[in-house]
C-alpha positions in Angstrom: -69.5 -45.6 -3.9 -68.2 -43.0 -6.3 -67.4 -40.8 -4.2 -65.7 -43.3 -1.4 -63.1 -44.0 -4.7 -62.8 -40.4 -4.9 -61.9 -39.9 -1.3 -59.9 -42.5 -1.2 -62.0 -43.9 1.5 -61.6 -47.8 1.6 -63.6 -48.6 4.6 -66.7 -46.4 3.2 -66.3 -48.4 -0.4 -65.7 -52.0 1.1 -69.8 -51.6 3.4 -71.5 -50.3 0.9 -69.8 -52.8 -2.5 -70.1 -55.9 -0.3 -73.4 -55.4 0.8 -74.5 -55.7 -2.6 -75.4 -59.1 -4.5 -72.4 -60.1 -6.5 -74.2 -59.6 -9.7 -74.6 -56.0 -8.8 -70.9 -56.1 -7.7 -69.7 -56.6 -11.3 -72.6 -54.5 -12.5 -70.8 -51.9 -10.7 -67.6 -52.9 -11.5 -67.7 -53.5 -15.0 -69.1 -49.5 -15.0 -65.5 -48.0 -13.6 -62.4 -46.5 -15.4 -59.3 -47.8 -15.1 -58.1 -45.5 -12.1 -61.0 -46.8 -10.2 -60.6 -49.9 -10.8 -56.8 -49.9 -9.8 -58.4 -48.8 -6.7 -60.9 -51.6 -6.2 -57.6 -53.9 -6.8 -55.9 -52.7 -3.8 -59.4 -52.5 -1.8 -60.4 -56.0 -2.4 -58.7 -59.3 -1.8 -58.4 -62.0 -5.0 -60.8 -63.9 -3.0 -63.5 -60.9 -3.2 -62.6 -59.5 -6.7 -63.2 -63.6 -7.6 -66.7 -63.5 -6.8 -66.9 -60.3 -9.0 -65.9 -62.1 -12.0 -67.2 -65.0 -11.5 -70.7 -62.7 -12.3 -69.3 -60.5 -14.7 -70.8 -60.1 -18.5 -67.8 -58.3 -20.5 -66.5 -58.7 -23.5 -63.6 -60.6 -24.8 -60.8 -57.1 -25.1 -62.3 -56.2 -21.3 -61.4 -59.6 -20.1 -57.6 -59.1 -21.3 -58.1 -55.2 -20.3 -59.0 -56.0 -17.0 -56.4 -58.5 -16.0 -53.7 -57.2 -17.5 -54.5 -53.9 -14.9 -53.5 -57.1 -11.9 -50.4 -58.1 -10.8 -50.1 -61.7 -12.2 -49.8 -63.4 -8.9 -52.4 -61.4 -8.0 -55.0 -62.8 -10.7 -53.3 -66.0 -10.5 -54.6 -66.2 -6.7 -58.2 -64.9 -7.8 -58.7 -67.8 -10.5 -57.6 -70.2 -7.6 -60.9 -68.4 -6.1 -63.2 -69.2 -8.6 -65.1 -71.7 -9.3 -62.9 -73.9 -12.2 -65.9 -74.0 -14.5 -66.0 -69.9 -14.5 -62.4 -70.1 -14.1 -62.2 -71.4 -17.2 -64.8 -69.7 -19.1 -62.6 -66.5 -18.3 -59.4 -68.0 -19.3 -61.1 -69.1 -22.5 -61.3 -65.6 -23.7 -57.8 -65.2 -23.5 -54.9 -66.5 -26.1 -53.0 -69.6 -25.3 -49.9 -67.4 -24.0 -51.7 -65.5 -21.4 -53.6 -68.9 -19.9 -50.1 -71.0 -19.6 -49.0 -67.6 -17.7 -51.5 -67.7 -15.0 -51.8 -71.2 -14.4 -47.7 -71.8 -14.5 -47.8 -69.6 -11.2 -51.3 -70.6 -9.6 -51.3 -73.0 -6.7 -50.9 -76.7 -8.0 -53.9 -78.5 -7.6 -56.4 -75.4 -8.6 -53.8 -75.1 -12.1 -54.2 -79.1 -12.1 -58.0 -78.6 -12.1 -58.7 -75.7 -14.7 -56.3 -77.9 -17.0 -58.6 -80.9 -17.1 -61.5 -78.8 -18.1 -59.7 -76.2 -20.7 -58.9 -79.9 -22.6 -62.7 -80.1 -23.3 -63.9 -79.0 -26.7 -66.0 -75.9 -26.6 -69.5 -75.9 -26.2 -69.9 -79.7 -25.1 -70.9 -80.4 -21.5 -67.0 -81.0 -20.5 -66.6 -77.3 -21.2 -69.2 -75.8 -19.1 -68.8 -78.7 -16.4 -67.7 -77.8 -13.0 -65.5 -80.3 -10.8 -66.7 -78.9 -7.3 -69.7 -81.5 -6.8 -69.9 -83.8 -4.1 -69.6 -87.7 -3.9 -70.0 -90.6 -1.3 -69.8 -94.2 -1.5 -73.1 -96.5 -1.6 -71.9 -98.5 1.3 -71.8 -95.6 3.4 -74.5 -94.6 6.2 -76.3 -91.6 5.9 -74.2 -90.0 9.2 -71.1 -90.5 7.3 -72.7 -88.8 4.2 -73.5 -85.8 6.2 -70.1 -85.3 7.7 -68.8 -85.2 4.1 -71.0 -83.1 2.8 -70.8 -80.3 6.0 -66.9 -80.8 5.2 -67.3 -80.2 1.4 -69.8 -77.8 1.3 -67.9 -74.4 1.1 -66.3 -75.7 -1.8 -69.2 -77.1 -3.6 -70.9 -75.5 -6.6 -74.2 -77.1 -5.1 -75.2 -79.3 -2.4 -78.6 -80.3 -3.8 -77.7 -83.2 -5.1 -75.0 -85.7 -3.3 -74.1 -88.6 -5.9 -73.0 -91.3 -5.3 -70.2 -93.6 -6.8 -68.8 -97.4 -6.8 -64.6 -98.1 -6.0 -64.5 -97.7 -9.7 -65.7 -93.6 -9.2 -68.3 -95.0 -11.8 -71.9 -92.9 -11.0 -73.9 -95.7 -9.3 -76.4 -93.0 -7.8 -77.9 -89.7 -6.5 -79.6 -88.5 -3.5 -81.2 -85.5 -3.1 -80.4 -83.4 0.4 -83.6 -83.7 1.5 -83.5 -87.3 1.4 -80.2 -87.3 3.7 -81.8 -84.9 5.9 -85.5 -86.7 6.6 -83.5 -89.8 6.7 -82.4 -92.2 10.1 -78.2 -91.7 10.5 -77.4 -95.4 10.4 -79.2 -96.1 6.9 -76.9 -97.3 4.1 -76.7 -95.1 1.6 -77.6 -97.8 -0.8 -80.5 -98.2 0.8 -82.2 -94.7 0.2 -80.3 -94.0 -3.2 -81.8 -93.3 -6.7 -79.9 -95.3 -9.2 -81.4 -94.6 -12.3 -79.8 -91.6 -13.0 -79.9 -89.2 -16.0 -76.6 -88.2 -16.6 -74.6 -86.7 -20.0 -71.6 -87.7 -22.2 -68.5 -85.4 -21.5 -69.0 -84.7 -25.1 -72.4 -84.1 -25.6 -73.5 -80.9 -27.1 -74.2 -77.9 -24.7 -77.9 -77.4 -26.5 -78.8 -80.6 -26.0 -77.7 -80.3 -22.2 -79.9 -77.4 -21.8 -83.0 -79.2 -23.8 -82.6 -82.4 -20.6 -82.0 -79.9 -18.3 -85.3 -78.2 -19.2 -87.5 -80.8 -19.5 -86.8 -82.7 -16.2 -86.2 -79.9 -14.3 -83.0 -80.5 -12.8 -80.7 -78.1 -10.4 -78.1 -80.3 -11.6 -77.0 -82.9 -13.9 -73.9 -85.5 -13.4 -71.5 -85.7 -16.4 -69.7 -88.4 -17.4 -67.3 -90.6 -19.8 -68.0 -93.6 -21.9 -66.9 -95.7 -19.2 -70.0 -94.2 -16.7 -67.2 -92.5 -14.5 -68.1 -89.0 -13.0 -66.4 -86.4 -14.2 -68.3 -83.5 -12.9 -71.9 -81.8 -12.8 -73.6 -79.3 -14.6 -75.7 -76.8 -13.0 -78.6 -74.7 -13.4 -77.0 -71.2 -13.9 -74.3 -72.4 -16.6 -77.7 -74.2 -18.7 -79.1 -70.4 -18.2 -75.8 -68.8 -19.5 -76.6 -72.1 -22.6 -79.9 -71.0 -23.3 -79.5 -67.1 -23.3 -75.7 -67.7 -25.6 -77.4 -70.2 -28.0 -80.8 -68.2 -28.3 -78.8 -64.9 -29.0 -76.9 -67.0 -31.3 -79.8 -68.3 -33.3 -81.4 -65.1 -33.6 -78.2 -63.3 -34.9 -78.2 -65.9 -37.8 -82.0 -65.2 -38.7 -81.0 -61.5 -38.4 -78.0 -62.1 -41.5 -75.3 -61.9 -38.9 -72.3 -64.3 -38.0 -72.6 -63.2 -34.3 -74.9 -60.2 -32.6 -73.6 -57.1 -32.6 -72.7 -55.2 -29.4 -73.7 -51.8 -28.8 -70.7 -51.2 -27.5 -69.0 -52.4 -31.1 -67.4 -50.1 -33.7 -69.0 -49.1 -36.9 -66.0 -51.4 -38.4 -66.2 -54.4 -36.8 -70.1 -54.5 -37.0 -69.5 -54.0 -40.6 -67.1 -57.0 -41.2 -69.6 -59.2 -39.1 -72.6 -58.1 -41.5 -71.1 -57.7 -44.8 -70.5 -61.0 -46.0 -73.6 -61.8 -46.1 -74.8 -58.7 -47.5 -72.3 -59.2 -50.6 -74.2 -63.0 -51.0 -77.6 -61.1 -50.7 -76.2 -58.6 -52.9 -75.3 -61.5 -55.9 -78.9 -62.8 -55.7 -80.5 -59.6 -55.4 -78.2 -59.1 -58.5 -79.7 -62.5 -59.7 -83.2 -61.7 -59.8 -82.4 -57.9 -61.5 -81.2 -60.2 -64.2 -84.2 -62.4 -64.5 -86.9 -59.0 -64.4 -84.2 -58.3 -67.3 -85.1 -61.2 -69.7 -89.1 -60.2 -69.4 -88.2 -56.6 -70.4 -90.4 -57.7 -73.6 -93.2 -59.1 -71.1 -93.2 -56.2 -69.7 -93.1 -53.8 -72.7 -96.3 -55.3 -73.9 -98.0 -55.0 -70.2 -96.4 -52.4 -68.1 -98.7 -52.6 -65.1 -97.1 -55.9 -64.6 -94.4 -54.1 -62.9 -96.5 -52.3 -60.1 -97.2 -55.8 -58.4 -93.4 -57.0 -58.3 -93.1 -55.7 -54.8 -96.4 -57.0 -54.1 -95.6 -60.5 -55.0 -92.1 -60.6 -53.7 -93.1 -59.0 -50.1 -95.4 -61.7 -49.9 -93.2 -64.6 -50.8 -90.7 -63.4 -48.3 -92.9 -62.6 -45.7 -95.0 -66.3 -45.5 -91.2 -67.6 -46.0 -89.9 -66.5 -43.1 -93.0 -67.5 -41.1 -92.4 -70.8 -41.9 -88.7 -70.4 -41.8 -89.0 -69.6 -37.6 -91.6 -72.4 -37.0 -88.9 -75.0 -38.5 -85.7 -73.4 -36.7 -87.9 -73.2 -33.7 -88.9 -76.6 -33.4 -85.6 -78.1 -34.5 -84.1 -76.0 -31.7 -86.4 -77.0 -29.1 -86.7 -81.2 -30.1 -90.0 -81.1 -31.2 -89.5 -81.3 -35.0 -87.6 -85.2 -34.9 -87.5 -87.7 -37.9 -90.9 -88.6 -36.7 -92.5 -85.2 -37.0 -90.3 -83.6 -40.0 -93.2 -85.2 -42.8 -96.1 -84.0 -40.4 -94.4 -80.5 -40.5 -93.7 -80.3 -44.4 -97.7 -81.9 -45.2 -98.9 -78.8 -42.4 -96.9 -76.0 -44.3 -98.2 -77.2 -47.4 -101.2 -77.0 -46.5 -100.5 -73.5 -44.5 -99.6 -72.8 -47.5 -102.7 -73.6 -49.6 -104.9 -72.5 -47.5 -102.9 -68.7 -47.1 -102.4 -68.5 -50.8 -105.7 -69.4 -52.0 -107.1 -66.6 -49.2 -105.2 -63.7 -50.7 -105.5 -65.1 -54.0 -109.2 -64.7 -54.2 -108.5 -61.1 -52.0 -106.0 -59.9 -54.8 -108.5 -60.9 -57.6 -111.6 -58.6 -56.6 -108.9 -56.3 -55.4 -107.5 -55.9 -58.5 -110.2 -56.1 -60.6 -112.1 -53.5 -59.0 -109.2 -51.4 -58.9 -108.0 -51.9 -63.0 -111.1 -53.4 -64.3 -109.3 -56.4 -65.6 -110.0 -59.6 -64.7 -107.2 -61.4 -66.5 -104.4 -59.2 -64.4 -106.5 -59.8 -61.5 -106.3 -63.6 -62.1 -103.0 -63.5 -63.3 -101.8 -62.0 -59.7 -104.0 -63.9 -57.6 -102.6 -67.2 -59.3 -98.9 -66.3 -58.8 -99.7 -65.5 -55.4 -101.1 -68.9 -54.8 -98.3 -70.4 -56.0 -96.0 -68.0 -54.5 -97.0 -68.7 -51.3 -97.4 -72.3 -51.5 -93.8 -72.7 -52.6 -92.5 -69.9 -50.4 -93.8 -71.7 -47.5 -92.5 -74.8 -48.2 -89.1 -73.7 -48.9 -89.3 -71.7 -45.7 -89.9 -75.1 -43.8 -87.4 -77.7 -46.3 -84.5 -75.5 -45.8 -83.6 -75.7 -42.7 -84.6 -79.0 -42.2 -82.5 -80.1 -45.0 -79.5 -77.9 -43.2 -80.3 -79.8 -39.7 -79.9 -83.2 -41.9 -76.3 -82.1 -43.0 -75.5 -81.2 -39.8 -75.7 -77.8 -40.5 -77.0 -75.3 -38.1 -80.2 -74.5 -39.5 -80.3 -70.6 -38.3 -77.9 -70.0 -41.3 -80.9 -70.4 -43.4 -81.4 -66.8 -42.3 -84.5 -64.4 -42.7 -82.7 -62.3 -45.4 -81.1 -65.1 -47.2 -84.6 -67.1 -47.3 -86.7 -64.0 -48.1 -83.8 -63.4 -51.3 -84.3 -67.0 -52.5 -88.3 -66.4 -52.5 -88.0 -63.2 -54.1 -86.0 -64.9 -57.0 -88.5 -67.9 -56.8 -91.7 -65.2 -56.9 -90.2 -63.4 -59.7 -89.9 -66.7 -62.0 -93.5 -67.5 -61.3 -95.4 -64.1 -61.9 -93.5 -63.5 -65.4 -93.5 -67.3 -66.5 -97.1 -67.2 -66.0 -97.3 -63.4 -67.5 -95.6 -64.1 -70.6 -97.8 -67.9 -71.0 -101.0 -65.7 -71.2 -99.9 -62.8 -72.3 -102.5 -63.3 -75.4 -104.8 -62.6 -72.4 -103.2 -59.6 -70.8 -102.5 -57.7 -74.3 -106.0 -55.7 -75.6 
C-alpha cells in the first residue's frame, strides 16, 4: 500500500485499504506521514476516512494534527459520517474553538445531534451514549416493527435490541431481534415485550456502567433521564473502550503517576506527569531520614541495628501494597460494599497475623544462627510482627477510607503507601530498640 502512495496509484491503494477491517484501516493510517496522508484525503471520501476514525487510537496533538491536514468542510462532512457517540469522543479532544468550527458548518441535524451529547459531563453514561438506537411503540404489531427496523438499520449503532417506548418516549420495553424474528407478524408488540428493563441514569458514572454491563451480559444498555425517557443506548464496544481507559487509569495511580505515560511521550512531559508525586515521596522519604536521625544514639550503642532497616522496611512496603491491590481491586470491581468493608479489614488483620508471626519466628532462628544473639533476633522478629500487621492493615484502611470521601482510591498509590509504611516500620523497630536496649547492649 506503500508503494501504491508512492506511485500515486489510487485504484491500487483504494482494493487493497478497503479490503482491510477498519481497525486495521486506522492501524495503517495512523502509521503514515503527513504527505501520505494528504494522499489518503484525496483518495478517500469523508464517508470512508469516517469509518477510519471512528477506530482510531491517537493521541490528543494527532487528533488536532490530523484534522487540521482536511479541508474544514471536508471533516465537517466526515463527523456527519460518524457515529455521534465517536463523533463526539473526537471533538472532545479538541478546544472549544475548533468544535464550534466544525459543527457551525456541518449539516443541521447531525450538528443538532453531536450538541446534545457534548452537553453531557465527561465520563457519565450521557457522554459515551450514542443516539442511533432504534424505537417502536408498544401498540404496534411485530410486521410494523420490522419495517422500522429494515428502514433504520443502516443508521443504527446496533439492532440487537429494539426498545420500545410509550407517547411520552418514556422506555416502557425491549425486545430482542430474535424475538421479532421467531415471532407471528400480526402480534402486538406489547404482547411479546420485556418490560422490566435495566436501564441507567444519563448521569450515572461510566465505571459503574461498565460493572452492569459486565455482570448481566448486555450488547446494550438503554439510557435514560429522571423522568424514564430514552435518551440513547450504550453499547458493548464503548463499555470495552470504559474498562481498558479506567483499568489503565487505576493502574497509572498505583504506579505514582497522574495519567500513564505514552511511549510516544517526551522525556519532559513524562517528567511533569511523575514529579509531583516524586517531590511528596521525596518529603516523607525526607521524613523518615529525620526519624533514623533521633535514634542516632540507639544506634551508636547497637550498630547492627542498622543492617536490618532495609529489611524491615522492604517488608512493610511489600505486605502493604499486597493488601493495598486487594482493596482497590475489590472496590473497583463492587465486591468490597458497606456490607463486606468489616469482613475485609478483620481478613487483613488476620493476613496480617498470620504473615507476621510466620516470618517473625523465620527471622528469629535466622538471625540468631547468623549473630548468635537472641535478643536482636527477637527484637527483629517482633518488629516484623508488628510491622506487618500494621502495614497490612493500612494497606487495606486507606483506600477504603479514600472510597468513603469519595475519593478515588488508586491515589493511595503503591509508592505513596509503601513510603507511609516505611515511616511506620521505622517507628516500630527503633521504639522497641531503644525500650530494650538494656537487652541489646553486652
Amino acid at each position: 500500500m506503500i508503494k501504491a502512495i508512492t506511485e500515486d496509484n489510487m485504484e491500487e491503494l483504494r482494493n487493497q485499504l478497503l479490503e482491510l477491517h477498519p481497525y486495521d484501516q486506522a492501524k495503517f493510517f495512523s502509521k503514515l506521514s503527513k504527505v501520505e496522508r494528504t494522499q489518503i484525503y484525496h483518495y478517500f471520501s469523508p464517508e470512508e476516512m469516517a469509518l477510519i476514525f471512528e477506530n482510531i487510537e491517537i493521541d490528543e496533538t494527532e487528533y488536532e494534527e490530523f484534522l487540521s491536514e482536511m479541508h474544514p468542510s471536508f471533516v465537517a462532512t466526515m463527523l456527519s459520517s460518524m457515529y455521534a457517540d465517536d463523533a463526539v469522543d473526537l471533538l472532545n479532544e479538541l478546544d472549544k474553538e475548533q468544535v464550534a468550527s466544525y459543527l457551525t458548518i456541518m449539516e443541521d441535524g447531525a450538528a443538532r445531534e453531536i450538541k446534545d451529547l457534548l452537553h453531557y459531563e465527561e465520563y457519565t453514561a450521557g457522554s459515551i451514549m450514542t443516539t442511533e438506537y432504534i424505537a417502536i411503540k408498544e401498540y404496534q404489531t411485530v410486521r410494523s416493527a420490522m419495517q422500522i427496523l429494515k428502514a433504520e438499520a443502516p443508521r443504527a449503532e446496533s439492532i440487537y435490541y429494539v426498545y420500545v417506548i410509550d407517547e411520552d418516549k418514556r422506555l416502557a420495553g425491549v425486545i430482542s431481534l430474535r424475538d421479532l424474528i421467531v415471532t407471528e407478524d400480526d402480534t402486538f408488540i406489547s404482547e411479546i415485550m420485556y418490560d422490566r428493563v435495566m436501564s441507567v441514569s444519563v448521569s450515572e458514572d461510566q465505571e459503574e456502567v461498565a460493572r452492569k454491563m459486565k455482570d448481566y451480559n448486555f450488547l446494550a444498555l438503554p439510557v435514560v433521564d429522571f423522568q424514564n425517557h430514552l435518551l440513547g443506548i450504550i453499547t458493548v464496544d464503548d463499555i470495552i473502550d470504559v474498562m481498558a481507559e479506567e483499568a489503565s487509569d487505576d493502574y497509572s495511580k498505583l504506579a505514582g503517576v497522574s495519567d500513564m505515560d505514552g511511549i510516544d511521550k517526551g522525556p519532559l512531559a513524562a517528567a511533569k506527569k511523575r514529579l509531583p508525586w516524586l517531590v511528596i515521596l521525596l518529603f516523607l522519604g525526607m521524613l523518615t531520614a529525620s526519624i533514623i536521625g533521633r535514634f542516632e544514639a540507639t544506634l551508636d550503642q547497637v550498630a547492627i541495628l542498622a543492617v536490618f532497616i532495609p529489611l524491615i522496611a522492604g517488608m512493610a512496603g511489600n505486605t502493604g501494597t499486597q493488601a493495598l491491590a486487594v482493596a482497590v481491586r475489590g472496590i473497583a470491581t463492587g465486591d468490597v460494599d458497606k456490607e463486606s468493608r468489616a469482613k475485609l479489614i478483620l481478613r487483613e488483620a488476620g493476613t496480617g497475623v498470620i504473615t507476621g508471626t510466620s516470618c517473625g519466628f523465620l527471622v528469629i532462628m535466622v538471625v540468631y544462627v547468623w549473630k548468635g544473639d537472641i535478643y536482636l533476633g527477637i527484637l527483629v522478629g517482633i518488629s516484623i510482627l508488628i510491622t506487618l500487621i500494621v502495614a497490612t492493615l493500612a494497606g487495606a484502611l486507606v483506600p477504603l477510607l479514600m472510597h468513603k470521601l469519595n475519593i478515588d482510591p488508586a491515589v493511595a498509590s503503591g509508592p505513596f503507601i509503601t513510603t507511609i509504611n516505611d515511616l511506620i516500620s521505622i517507628l516500630i523497630y527503633f521504639g522497641l530498640a531503644t525500650a530494650f536496649m538494656h537487652y541489646l547492649v553486652q
